[in-house]
NUGUMI-830076 format. One record per residue (C-alpha): residue number from 1; x, y, z. Coordinates in nm, 3 decimals. Layout:
REM residues N
+-----+---------+---------+---------+
: num :      px :      py :      pz :
+-----+---------+---------+---------+
: NUM :       X :       Y :       Z :
...
+-----+---------+---------+---------+
***
This chain:
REM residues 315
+-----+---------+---------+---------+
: num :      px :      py :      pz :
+-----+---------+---------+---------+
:   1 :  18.553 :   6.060 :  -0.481 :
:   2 :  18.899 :   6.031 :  -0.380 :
:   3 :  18.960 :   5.737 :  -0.599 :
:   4 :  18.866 :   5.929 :  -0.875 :
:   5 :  19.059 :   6.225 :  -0.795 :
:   6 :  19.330 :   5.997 :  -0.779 :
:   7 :  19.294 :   5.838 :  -1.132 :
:   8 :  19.261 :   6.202 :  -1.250 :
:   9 :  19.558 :   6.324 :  -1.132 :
:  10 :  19.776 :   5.990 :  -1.251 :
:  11 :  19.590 :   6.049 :  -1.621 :
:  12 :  19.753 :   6.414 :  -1.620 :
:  13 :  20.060 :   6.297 :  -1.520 :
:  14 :  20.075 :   6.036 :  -1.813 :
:  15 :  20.002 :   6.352 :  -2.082 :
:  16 :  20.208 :   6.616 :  -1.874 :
:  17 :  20.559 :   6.430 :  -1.832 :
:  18 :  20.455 :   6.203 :  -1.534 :
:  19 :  20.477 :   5.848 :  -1.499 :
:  20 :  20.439 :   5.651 :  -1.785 :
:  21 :  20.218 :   5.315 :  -1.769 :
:  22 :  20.412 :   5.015 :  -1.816 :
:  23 :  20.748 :   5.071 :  -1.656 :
:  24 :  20.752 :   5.390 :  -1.451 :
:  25 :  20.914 :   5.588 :  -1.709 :
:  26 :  20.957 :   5.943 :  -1.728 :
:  27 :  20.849 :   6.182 :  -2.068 :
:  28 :  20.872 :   6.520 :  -2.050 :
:  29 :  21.021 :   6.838 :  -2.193 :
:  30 :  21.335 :   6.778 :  -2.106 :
:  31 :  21.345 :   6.454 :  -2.225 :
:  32 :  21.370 :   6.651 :  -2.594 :
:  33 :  21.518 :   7.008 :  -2.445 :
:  34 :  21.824 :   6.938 :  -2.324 :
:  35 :  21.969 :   6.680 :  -2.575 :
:  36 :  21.848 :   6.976 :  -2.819 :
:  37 :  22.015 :   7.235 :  -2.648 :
:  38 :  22.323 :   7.099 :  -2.527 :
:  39 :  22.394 :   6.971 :  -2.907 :
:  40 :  22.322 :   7.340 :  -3.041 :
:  41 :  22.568 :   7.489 :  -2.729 :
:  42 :  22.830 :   7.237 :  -2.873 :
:  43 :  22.808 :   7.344 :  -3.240 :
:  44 :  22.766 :   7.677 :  -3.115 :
:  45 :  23.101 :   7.730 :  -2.881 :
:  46 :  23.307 :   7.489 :  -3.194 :
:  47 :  23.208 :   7.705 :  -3.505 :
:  48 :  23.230 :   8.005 :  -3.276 :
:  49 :  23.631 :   7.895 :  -3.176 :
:  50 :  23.707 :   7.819 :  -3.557 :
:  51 :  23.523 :   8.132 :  -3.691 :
:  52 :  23.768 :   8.325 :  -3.464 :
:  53 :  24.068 :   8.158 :  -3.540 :
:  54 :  24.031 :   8.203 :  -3.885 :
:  55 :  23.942 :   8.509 :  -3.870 :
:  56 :  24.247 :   8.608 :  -3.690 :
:  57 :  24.499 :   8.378 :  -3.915 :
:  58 :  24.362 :   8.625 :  -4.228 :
:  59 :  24.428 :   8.922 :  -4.026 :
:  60 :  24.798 :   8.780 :  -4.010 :
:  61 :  24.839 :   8.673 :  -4.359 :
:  62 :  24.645 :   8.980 :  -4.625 :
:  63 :  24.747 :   8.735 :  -4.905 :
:  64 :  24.546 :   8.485 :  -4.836 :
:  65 :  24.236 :   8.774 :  -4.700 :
:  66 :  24.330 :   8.943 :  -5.052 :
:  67 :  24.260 :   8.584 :  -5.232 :
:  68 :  23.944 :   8.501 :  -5.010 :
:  69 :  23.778 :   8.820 :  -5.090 :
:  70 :  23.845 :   8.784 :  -5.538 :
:  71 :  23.688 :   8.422 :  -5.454 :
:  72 :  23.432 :   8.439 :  -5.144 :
:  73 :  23.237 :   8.140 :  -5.273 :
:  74 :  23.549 :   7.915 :  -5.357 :
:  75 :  23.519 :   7.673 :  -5.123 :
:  76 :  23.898 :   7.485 :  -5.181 :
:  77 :  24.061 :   7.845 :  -5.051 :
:  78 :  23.788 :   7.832 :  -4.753 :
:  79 :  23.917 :   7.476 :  -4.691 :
:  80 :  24.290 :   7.565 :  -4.726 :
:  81 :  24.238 :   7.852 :  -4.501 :
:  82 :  24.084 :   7.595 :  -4.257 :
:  83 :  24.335 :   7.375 :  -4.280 :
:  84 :  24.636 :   7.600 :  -4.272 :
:  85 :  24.526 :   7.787 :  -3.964 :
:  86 :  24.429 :   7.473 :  -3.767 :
:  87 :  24.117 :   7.614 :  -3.680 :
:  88 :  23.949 :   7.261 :  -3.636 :
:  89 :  24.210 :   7.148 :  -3.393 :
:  90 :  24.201 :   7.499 :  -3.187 :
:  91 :  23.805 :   7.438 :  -3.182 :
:  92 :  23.794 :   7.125 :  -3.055 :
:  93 :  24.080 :   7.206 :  -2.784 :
:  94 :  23.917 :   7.516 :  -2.620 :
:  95 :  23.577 :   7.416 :  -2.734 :
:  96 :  23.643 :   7.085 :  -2.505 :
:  97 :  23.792 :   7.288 :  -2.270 :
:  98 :  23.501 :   7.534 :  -2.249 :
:  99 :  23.172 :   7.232 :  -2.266 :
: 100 :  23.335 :   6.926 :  -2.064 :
: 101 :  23.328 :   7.079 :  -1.743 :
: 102 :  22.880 :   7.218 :  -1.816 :
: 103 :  22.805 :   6.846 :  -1.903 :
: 104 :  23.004 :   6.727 :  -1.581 :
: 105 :  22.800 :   6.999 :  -1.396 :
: 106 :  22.474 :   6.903 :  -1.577 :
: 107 :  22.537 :   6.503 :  -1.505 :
: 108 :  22.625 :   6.607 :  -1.168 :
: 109 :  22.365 :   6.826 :  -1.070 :
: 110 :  22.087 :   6.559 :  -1.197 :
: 111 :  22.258 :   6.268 :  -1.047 :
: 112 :  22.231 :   6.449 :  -0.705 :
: 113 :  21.868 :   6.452 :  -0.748 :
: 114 :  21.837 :   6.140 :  -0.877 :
: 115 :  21.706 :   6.214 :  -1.234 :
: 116 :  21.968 :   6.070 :  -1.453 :
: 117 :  22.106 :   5.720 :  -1.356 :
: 118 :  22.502 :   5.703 :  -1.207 :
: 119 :  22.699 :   5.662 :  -1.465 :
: 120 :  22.981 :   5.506 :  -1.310 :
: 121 :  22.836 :   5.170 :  -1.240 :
: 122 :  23.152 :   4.916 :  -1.113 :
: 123 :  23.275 :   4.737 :  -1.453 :
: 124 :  23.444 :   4.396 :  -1.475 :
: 125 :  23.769 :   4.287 :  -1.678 :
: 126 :  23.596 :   4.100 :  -1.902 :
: 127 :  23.340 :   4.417 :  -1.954 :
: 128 :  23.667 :   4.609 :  -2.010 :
: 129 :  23.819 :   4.327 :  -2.235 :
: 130 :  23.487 :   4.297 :  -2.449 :
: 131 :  23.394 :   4.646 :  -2.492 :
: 132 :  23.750 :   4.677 :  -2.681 :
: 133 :  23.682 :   4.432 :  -2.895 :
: 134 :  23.356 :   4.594 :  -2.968 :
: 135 :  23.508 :   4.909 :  -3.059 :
: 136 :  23.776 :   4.754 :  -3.289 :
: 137 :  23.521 :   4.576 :  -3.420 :
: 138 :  23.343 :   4.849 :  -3.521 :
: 139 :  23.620 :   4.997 :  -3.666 :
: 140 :  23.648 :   4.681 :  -3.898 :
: 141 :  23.337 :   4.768 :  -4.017 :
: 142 :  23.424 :   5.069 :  -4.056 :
: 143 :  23.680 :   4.985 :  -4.304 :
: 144 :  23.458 :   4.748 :  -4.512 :
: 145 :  23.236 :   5.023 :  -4.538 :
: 146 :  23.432 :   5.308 :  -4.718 :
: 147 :  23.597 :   5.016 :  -4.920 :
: 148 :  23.246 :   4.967 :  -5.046 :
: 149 :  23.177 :   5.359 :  -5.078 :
: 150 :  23.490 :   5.360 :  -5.292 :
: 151 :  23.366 :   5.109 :  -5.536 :
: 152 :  23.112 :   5.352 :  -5.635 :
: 153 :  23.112 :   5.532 :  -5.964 :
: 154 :  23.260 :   5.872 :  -5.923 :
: 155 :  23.000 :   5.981 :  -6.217 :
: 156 :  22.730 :   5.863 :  -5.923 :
: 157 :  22.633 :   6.076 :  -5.659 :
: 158 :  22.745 :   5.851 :  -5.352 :
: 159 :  23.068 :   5.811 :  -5.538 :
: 160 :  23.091 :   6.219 :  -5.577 :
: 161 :  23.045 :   6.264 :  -5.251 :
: 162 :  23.280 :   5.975 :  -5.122 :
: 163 :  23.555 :   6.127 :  -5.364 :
: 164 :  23.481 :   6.481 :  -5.270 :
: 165 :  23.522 :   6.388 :  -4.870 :
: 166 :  23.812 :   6.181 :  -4.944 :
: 167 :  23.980 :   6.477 :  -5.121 :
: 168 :  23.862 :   6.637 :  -4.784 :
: 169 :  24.050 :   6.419 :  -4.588 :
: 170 :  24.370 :   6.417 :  -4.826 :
: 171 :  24.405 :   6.801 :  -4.776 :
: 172 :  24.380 :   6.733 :  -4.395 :
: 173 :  24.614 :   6.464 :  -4.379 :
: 174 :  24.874 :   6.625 :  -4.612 :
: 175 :  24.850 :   6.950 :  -4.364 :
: 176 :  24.878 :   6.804 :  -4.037 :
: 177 :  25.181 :   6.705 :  -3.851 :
: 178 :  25.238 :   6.506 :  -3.513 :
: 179 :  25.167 :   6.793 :  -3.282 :
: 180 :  25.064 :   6.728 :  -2.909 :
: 181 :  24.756 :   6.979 :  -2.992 :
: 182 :  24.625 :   6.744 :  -3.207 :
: 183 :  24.702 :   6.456 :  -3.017 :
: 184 :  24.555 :   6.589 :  -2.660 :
: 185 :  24.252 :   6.756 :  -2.890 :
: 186 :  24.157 :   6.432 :  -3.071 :
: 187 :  24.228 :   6.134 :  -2.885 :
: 188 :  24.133 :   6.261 :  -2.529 :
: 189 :  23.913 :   6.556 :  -2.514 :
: 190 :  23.695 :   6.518 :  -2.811 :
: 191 :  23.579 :   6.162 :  -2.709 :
: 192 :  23.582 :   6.284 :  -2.335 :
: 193 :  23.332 :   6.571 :  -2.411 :
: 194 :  23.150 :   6.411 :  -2.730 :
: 195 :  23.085 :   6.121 :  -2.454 :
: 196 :  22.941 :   6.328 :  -2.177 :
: 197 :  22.721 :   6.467 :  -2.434 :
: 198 :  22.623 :   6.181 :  -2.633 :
: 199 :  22.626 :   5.880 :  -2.375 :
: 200 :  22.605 :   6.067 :  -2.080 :
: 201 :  22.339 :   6.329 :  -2.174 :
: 202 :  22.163 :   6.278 :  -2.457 :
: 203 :  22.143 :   5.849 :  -2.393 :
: 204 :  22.058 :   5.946 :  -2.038 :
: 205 :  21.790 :   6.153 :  -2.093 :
: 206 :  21.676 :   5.893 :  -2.347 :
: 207 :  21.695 :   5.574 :  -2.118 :
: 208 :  21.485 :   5.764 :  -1.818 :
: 209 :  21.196 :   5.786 :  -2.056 :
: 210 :  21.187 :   5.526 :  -2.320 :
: 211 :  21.271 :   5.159 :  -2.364 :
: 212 :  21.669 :   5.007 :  -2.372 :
: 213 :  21.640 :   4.999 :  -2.789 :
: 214 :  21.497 :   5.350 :  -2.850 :
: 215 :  21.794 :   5.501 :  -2.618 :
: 216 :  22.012 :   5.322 :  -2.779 :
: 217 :  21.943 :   5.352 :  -3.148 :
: 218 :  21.820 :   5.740 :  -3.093 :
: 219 :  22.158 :   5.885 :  -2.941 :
: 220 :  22.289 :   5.657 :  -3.240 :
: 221 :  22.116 :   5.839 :  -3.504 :
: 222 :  22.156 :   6.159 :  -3.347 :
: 223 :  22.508 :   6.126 :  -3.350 :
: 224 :  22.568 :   6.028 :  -3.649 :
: 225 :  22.345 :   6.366 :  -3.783 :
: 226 :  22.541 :   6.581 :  -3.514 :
: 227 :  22.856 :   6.528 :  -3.758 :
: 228 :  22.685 :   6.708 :  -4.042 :
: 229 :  22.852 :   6.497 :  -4.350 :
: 230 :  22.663 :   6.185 :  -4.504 :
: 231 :  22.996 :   6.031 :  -4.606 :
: 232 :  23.144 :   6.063 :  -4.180 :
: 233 :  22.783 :   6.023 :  -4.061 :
: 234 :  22.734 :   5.672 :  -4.235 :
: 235 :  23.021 :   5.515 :  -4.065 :
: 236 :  22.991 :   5.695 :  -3.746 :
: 237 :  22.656 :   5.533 :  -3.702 :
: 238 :  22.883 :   5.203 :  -3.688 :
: 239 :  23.110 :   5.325 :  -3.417 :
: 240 :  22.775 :   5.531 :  -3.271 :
: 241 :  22.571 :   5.191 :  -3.198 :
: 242 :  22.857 :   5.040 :  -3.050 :
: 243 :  22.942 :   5.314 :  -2.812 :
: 244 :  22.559 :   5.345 :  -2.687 :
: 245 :  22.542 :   4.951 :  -2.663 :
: 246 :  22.821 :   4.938 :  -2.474 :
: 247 :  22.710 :   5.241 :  -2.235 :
: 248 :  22.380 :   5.049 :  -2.213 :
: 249 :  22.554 :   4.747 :  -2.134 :
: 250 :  22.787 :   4.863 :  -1.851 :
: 251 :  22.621 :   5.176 :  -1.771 :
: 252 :  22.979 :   5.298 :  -1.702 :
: 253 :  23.054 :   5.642 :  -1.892 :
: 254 :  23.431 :   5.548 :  -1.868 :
: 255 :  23.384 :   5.298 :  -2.109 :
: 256 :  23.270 :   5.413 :  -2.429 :
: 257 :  23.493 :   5.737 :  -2.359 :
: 258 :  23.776 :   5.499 :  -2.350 :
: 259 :  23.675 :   5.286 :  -2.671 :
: 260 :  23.619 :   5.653 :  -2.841 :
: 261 :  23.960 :   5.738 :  -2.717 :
: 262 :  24.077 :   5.407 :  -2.939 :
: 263 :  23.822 :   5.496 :  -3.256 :
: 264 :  24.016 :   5.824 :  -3.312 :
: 265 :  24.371 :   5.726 :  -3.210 :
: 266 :  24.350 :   5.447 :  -3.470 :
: 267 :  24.114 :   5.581 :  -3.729 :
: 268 :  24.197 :   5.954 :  -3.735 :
: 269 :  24.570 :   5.798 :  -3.852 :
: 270 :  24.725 :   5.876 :  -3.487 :
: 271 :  24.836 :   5.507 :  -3.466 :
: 272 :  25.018 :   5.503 :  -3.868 :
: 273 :  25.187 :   5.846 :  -3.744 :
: 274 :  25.373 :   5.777 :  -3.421 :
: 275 :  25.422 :   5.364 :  -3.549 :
: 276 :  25.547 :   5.561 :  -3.908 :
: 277 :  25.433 :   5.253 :  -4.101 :
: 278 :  25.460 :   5.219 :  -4.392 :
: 279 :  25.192 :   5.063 :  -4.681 :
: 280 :  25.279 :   4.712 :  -4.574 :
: 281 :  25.203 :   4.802 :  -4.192 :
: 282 :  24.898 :   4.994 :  -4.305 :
: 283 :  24.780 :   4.681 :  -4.497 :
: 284 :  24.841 :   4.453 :  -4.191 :
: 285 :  24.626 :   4.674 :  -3.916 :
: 286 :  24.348 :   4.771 :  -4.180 :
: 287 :  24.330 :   4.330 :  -4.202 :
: 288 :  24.318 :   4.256 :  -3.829 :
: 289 :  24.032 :   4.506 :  -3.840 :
: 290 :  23.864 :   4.274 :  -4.046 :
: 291 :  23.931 :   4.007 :  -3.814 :
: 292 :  23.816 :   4.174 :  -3.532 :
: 293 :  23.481 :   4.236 :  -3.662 :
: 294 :  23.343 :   3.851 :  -3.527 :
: 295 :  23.538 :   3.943 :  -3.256 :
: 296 :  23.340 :   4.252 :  -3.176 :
: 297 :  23.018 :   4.050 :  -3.240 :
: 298 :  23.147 :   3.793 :  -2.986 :
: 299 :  23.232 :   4.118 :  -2.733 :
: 300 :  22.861 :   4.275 :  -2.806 :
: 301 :  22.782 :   3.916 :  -2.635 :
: 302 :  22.975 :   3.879 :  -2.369 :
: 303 :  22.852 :   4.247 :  -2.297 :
: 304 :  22.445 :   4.090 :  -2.296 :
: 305 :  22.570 :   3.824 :  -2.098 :
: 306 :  22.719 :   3.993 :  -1.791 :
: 307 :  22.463 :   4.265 :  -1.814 :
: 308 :  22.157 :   4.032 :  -1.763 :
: 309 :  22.372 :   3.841 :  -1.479 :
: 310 :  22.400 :   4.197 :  -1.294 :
: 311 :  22.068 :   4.247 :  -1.324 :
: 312 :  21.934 :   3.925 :  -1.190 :
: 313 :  22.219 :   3.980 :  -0.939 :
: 314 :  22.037 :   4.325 :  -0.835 :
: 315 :  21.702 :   4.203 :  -0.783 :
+-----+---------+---------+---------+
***
């Protein structure tokens, strides 16, 4: 009778969030909740920032209120507006300011209980060395990429879109200037904060309840759809796999924050802007990416390699 009481109470634990055969893994509401809500909290405290920024650069300039309100479904004055009152760089600097220090408290709080994994594992040179690579890597294939998007017929709708987020980006790049807002906004917090959520969280979460590949390539999709823009999501799947691999890999949170850190100093134009190079310069760093993409490979590798060594290490 016992026995069977037993076996009952294991088979409600399987369907309820329990241990899973196979592994000891964990399923349950949370697994789903908290990636869910934290995302939502992060859109949530970002639009809200940039909704009030904007709306308080109108109240200082009627002109452009006066020109918003003959045209409220022109979306170039929307994006000028955007642009003019650097609402995306005030959102992402309080926003990060606001939501890094909840997903430190949330990592913290489940780490003490043992939930989540540490994720500050001890990390090697080489590790250090490789997962670099990776990331530049990934940011050579992140150039081949839009080169190919940009060989696309404008009259086709991948090419519309690529032209229309290009024009995007034109308006952006033509706006900004080397401020230390920007700077401290893009290169530091943002991959700080998108990292605790992303790797820390949302792979976390992931990796207590299903295999190595479906934590992996799940954060990967869902941070490329957090982004909300085919064009930025298609290539930020790219950088995306390689941050979770590498998180996998080392299981070190410092690392993929750091090779984020490198993704937007170099590919949000950070590095062409202090450097001030020039088309010739441009040409030369947009080649080494190339060359860094077998490099990257032979990083992901080196990465397997000293991961499995740990492991057999640990048992």
């Amino acid at each position: 009778m016992v026995q069977n009481t037993e076996q009952y109470v294991h088979s409600t634990q399987d369907l309820a969030g329990g241990v899973l055969p196979g592994g000891g893994r964990r399923v349950s509401v949370r697994t789903f909740l908290a990636p869910l809500l934290f995302m939502l909290l992060h859109h949530a405290v970002l639009n809200g920032i940039s909704l009030a920024r904007t709306f308080a650069y109108l109240l200082a300039n009627p002109s452009l209120q006066a020109g918003l309100q003959e045209n409220p479904n022109d979306g170039a004055v929307m994006l000028r507006i955007l642009v003019e009152s650097d609402a995306m760089i005030y959102a992402s600097l309080l926003g990060m300011v606001i939501l890094i220090p909840a997903y430190i408290l949330y990592l913290y709080r489940r780490g003490k209980r043992k939930d989540l994994p540490a994720p500050f594992e001890r990390v090697t040179w080489i590790q250090s060395l490789s997962s670099v690579a990776l990331i530049l890597g990934a940011l050579g294939l992140t150039q081949l990429w839009m080169a190919i998007l940009a060989s696309f017929d404008q009259a086709s709708t991948l090419g519309r879109l690529f032209a229309d987020y290009m024009d995007k980006m034109v308006l952006f790049d033509a706006a900004s200037s080397v401020s230390a807002l920007d700077f401290v906004a893009t290169v530091l917090l943002v991959p700080i904060g998108e990292e605790l959520l992303f790797r820390g969280i949302v792979q976390g979460e992931l990796r207590k309840a299903f295999p190595p590949a479906v934590s992996v390539v799940g954060t990967t999709l869902l941070f490329a759809l957090f982004h909300l823009d085919l064009i930025q999501g298609s290539y930020v799947l790219i950088a995306g796999f390689a941050l979770s691999m590498a998180y996998h890999l080392t299981r070190n949170i410092a690392i993929p924050i750091v090779m984020h850190a490198i993704f937007n100093f170099i590919g949000s134009g950070w590095l062409i802007r202090l450097t001030g190079a020039g088309e010739r310069a441009e040409e030369i760093i947009v080649y080494t990416l190339y060359a860094f993409v077998l490099i990257g490979f032979a990083g992901m590798l080196v990465l397997r390699k000293t991961s499995r060594k740990q492991d057999k290490s640990a048992v």
